[in-house]
C-alpha positions in Angstrom: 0.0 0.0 0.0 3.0 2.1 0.7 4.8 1.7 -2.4 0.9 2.7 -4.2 0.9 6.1 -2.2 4.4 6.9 -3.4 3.9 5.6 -7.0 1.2 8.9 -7.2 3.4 11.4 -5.4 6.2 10.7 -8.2 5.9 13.0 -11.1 7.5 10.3 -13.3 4.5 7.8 -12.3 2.1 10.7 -13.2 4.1 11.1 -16.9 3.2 7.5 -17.4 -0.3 8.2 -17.2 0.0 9.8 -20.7 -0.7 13.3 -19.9 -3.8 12.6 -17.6 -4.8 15.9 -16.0 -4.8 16.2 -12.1 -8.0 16.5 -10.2 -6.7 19.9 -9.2 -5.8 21.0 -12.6 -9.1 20.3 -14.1 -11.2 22.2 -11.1 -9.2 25.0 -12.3 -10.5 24.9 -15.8 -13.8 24.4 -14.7 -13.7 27.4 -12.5 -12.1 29.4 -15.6 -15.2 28.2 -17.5 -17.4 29.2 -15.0 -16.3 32.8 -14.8 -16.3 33.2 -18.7 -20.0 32.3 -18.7 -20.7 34.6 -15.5 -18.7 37.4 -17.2 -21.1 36.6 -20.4 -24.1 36.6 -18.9 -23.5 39.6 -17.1 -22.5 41.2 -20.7 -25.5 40.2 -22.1 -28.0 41.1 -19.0 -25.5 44.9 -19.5 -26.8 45.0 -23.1 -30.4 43.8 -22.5 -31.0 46.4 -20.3 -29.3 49.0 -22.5 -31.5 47.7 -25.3 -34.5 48.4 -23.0 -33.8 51.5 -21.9 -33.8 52.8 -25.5 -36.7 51.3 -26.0 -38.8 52.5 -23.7 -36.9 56.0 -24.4 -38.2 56.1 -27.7 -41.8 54.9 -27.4 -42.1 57.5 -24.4 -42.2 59.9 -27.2 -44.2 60.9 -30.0 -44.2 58.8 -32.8 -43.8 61.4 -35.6 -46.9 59.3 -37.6 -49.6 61.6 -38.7 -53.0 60.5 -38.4 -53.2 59.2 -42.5 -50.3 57.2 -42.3 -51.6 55.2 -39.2 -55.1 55.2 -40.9 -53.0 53.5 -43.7 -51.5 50.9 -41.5 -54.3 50.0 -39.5 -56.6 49.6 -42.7 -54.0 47.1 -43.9 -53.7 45.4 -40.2 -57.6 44.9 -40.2 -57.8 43.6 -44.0 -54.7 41.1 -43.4 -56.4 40.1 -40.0 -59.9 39.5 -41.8 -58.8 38.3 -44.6 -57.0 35.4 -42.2 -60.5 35.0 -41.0 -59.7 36.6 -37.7 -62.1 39.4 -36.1 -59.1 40.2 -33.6 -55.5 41.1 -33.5 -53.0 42.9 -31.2 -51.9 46.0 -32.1 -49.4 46.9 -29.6 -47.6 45.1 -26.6 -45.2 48.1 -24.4 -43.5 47.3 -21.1 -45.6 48.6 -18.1 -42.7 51.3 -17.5 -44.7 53.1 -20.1 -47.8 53.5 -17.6 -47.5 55.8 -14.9 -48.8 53.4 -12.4 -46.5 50.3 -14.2 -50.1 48.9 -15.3 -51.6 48.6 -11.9 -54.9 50.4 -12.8 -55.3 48.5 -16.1 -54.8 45.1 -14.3 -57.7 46.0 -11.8 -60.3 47.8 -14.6 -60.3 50.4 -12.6 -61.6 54.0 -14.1 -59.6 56.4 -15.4 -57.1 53.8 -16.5 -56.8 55.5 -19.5 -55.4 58.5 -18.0 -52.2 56.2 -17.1 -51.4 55.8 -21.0 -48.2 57.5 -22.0 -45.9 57.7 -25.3 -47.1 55.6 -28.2 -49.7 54.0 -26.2 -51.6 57.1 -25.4 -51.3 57.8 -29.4 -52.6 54.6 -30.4 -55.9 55.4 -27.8 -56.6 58.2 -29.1 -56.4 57.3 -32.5 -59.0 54.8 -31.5 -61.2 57.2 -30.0 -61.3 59.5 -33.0 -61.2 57.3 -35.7 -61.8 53.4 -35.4 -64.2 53.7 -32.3 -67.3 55.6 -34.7 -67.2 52.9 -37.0 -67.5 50.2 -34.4 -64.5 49.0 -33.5 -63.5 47.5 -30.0 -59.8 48.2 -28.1 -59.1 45.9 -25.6 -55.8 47.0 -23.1 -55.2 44.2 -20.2 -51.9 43.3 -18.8 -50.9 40.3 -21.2 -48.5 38.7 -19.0 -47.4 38.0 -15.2 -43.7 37.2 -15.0 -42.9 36.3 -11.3 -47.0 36.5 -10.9 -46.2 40.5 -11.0 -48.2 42.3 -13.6 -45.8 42.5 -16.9 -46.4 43.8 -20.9 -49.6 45.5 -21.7 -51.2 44.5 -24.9 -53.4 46.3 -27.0 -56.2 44.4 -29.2 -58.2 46.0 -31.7 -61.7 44.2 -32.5 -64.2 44.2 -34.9 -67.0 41.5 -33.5 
């Protein structure tokens, strides 16, 4: 048993093992590994949230579409939808850092939701109001998902049954 213990403690016994890594040497490369995917992730959560940011910058603020050119694009929108046999379809989906309460007053139906609406989504309600609503269409706005069972993305859904 002696002569076993010493056989691993001689470097020429380990040469003989044909270049067989030590336990030590590979826990060390798995801890490199490890901090290369940490150091990733944490480049790509960095970016994500830069992405977001600008996003949410840039549909906080008017759109720059003028009433014919939406009229345009949501005549097209309806006849694709219809056309699909569809008498539904979503119009709009915006994080809830859009809405001055982060959607809570949409989530409960409570009145005066509307008055929570900021940036493009505000646009897109009023547009509704002034032109789609007289010829009978429907606007649906609920909070479309719950991530962590916290209210999440709003969703807009224009209808026509």
């Amino acid at each position: 048993m002696a002569s076993t213990q010493t056989k691993a403690a001689d470097p020429k016994a380990a040469d003989s093992l044909g270049g067989l890594p030590t336990a030590k040497d590979l826990m060390q490369q798995v801890a490199l590994k490890e901090a290369e995917k940490a150091s990733a992730a944490m480049r790509e959560r960095t970016a994500g949230e830069t992405e977001k940011q600008a996003l949410l910058e840039k549909l906080s603020k008017p759109s720059g579409v003028d009433d014919k050119e939406r009229l345009a694009r949501a005549t097209a929108i309806i006849k694709r939808a219809a056309g699909n046999g569809l008498t539904e379809v979503e119009v709009g989906r915006f994080p809830k850092e859009l809405f001055t309460d982060r959607g809570r007053a949409i989530n409960q139906m409570e009145a005066g939701w509307e008055n929570t609406l900021t940036g493009l989504p505000k646009e897109l309600l009023e547009f509704w109001r002034e032109f789609l609503r007289p010829h009978g269409y429907k606007l649906k706005v609920q909070v479309v998902d719950f991530p962590g069972g916290i209210p999440g993305d709003i969703g807009m859904t224009l209808s026509w049954s």
